[in-house]
N, C-alpha and C positions, 0 to 999 in steps of 0.2 A: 211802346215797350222798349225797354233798353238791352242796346246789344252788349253778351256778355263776353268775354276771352277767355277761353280755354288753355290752358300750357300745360304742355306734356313733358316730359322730363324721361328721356331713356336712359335707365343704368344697367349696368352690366351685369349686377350681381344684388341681390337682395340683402338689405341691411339684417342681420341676425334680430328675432325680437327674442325677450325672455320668454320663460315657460312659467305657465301658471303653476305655482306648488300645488303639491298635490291635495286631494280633500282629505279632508282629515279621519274621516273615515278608514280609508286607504295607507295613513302612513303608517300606523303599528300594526297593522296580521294582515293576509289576507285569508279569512276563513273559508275551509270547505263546509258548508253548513252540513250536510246530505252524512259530514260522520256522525251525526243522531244514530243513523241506520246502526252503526256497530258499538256505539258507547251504551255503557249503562244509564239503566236510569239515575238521576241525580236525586238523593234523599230528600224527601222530603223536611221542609221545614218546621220545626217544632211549635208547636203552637202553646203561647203565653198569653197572661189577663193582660186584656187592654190596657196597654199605655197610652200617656197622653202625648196628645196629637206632636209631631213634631215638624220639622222643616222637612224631613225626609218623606214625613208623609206626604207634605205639601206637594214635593218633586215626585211621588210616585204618582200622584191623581194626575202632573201635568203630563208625565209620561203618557197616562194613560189615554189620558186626551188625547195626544199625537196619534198615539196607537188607533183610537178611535178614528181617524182621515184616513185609515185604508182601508178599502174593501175587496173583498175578493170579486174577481173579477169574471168571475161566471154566478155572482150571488149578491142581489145590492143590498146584501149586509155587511157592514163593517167587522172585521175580524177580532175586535173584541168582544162583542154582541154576538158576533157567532160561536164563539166557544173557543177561540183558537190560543188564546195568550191563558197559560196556566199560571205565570208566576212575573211578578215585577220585582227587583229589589233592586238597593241602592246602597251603596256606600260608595265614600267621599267621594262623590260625581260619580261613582262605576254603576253601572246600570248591568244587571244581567235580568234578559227575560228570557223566561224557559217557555216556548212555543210547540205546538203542534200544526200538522194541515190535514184537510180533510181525509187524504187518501196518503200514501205513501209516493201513489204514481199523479198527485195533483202537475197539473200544467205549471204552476209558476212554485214547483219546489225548488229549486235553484234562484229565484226571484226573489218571492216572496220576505225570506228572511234579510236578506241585504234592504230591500225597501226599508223592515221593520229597523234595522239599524240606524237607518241614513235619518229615518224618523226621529227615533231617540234622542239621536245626536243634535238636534236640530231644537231641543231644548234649554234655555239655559239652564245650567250649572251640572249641564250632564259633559264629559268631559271626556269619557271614554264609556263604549259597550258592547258587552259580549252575548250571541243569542244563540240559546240551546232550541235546538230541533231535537222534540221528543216523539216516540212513536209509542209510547205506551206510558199513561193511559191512550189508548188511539181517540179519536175525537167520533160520538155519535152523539145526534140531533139534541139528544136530553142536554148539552152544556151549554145550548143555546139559552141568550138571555127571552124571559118575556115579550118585550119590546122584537127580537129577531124572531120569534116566534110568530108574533102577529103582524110582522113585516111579511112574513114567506104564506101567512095564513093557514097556518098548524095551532091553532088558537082560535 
């Protein structure tokens, strides 16, 4: 085995290192989610004949996949599946989704929606987004998809 040498080097004082920029997430707001509780509901979106498909769709289905990696965390259904994402939309990279949670007093209301952010964001060509916590419509079992149905064995 070969003997190795150690050298130690005492300074006085610790060289400054930079600081990571911040995530990006974090540079433009930081949101209270939880003002759902006092904002209105936000209108609903008009509903028009099928267009054809565009890029925007493309970026809302990959949203939605993201969305689809979390699951609640007392339910091994994924929160899209479970009912909880009522709205995805996009323009020019802006993502807003308008969300609910099962209860008003769920454990990771303050969680929850920052995760579904951090998600998002984590998309190309999503570049900025905004998520509304909605309390009405409230969320029951019926918005659950099929597949979350026969997961929890209500089906």
């Amino acid at each position: 085995m070969e003997d190795r040498k150690l050298e130690v080097e005492e300074v006085s004082e610790a060289r400054p290192v930079a600081k990571a920029p911040p995530l990006r997430a974090m540079q433009e707001h930081s949101p209270d989610y939880l003002d759902g509780f006092l904002n209105p509901k936000p209108p609903a979106p008009e509903k028009t004949e099928a267009a054809p498909e565009s890029p925007t769709d493309d970026l809302v289905e990959e949203v939605i996949a993201a969305i689809r990696q979390i699951f609640d965390p007392e339910i091994p259904v994924n929160i899209y599946d479970l009912g909880l994402i009522y709205a995805v939309e996009i323009d020019n990279g802006h993502a807003v989704v308008t969300m609910t949670l099962t209860t008003p007093h769920c454990p990771v209301a303050e969680t929850m929606p920052g995760e579904v952010e951090t998600r998002v964001l984590t998309v190309p060509g999503i570049q900025s987004a905004d998520i509304n916590l909605v309390w009405d419509p409230p969320w029951d079992p019926g918005k659950m998809s099929d597949e979350a149905k026969l997961e929890m064995g209500m089906l």
